[in-house]
VODREN-113694 format. One record per residue (C-alpha): residue number from 1; residue in one letter; x, y, z. Coordinates in steps of 0.25 Angstrom, whole numbers, plus 5000, padded with zeros to 4 digits. Example, Ala and Ser with C-alpha at 12.3 -4.5 7.8 and 13.67 -1.06 7.14 Angstrom:
2
  nr rest   c1   c2   c3
   1    A 5049 4982 5031
   2    S 5055 4996 5029
***
This chain:
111
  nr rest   c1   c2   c3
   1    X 5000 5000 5000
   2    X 5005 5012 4996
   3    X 4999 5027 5002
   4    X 5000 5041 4994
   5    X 4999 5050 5005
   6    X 4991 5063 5000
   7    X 4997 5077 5001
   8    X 4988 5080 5011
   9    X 4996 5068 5019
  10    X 5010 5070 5026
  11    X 5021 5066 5016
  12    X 5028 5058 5029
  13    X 5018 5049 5030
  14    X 5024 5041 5018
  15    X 5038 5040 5027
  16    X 5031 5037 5042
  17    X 5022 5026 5034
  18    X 5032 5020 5025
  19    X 5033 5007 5033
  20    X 5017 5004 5031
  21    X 5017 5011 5017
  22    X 5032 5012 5011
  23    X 5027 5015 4997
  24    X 5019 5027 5001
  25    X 5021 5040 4995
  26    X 5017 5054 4998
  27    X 5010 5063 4986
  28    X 5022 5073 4986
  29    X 5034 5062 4985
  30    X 5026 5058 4973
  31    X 5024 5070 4965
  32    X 5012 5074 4970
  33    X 5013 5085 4980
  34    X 5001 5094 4975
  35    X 4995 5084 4966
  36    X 4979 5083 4964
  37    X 4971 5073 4970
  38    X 4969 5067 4957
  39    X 4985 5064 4954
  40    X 4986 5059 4966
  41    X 4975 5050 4966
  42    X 4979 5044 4952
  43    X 4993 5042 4959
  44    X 4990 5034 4967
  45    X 4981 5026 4961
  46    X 4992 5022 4950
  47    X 5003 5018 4960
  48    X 4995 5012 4970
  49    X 4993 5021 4982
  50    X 4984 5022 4993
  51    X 4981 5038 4994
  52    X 4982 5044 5010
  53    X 4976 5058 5011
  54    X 4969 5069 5017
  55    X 4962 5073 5006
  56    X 4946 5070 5005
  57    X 4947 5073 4992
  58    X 4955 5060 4990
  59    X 4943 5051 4998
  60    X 4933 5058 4989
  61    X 4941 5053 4976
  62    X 4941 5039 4984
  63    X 4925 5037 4986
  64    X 4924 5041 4972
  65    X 4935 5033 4963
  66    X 4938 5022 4973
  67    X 4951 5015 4973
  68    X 4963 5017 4967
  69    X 4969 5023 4975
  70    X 4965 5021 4988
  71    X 4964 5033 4998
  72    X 4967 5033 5011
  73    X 4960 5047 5020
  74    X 4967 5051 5031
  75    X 4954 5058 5038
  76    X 4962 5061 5051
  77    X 4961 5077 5050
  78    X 4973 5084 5053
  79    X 4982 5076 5060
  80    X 4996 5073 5059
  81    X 5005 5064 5051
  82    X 5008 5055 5063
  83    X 4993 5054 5064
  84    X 4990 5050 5050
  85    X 5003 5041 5051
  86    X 4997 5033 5064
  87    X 4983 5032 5057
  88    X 4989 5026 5044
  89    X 4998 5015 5052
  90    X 4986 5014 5061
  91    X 4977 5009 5049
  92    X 4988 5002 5042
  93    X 4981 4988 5041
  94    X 4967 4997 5036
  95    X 4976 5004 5025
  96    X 4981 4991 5021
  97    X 4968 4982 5020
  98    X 4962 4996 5013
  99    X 4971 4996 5003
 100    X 4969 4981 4999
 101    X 4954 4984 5001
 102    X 4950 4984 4985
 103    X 4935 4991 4989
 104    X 4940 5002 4997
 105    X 4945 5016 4993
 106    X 4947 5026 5005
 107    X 4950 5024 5019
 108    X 4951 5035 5029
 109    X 4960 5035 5040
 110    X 4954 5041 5052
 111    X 4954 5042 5067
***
């Protein structure tokens, strides 16, 4: 499983969750700094990535076109990296079993 973190996310998550994800990458380390939506989107869905973001814009595209890719919210509000960092190691099984799931599309990470 591999996660694009959004722009919206902090580029050092790729670095604190490398031994969970070692093939993740950040929107900016691939190009994509100020990118649309719609570029990044397509991105990942040609190279096989899971997309974690903050933007709703993303879980509206997801209820609409479905899968690939997948997207993964983070719907914690403002809260830190560390934060985001313990609720993505937290749900690592979930993430797992939600990416082999072939039905499902979206999953929010919440409290």
């Amino acid at each position: 499983m591999k996660l694009l973190f959004d722009q919206n996310v902090d580029y050092r998550l790729v670095r604190l969750l490398a031994d969970l994800w070692p093939e993740s990458v950040h929107v900016r380390d691939a190009g994509m700094k100020s990118s649309p939506d719609e570029q990044i989107w397509d991105y990942a869905a040609r190279h096989g990535f899971v997309i974690v973001t903050k933007d709703s814009d993303f879980r509206h595209r997801s209820a609409q076109d479905g899968h690939p890719p997948k997207v993964i919210w983070i719907g914690l509000g403002n809260c830190s990296t560390q934060a985001v960092e313990a609720a993505l190691r937290r749900l690592h099984p979930a993430l797992l079993a939600f990416h082999d799931d072939t039905a499902t599309s979206f999953l929010e990470v919440s409290d």
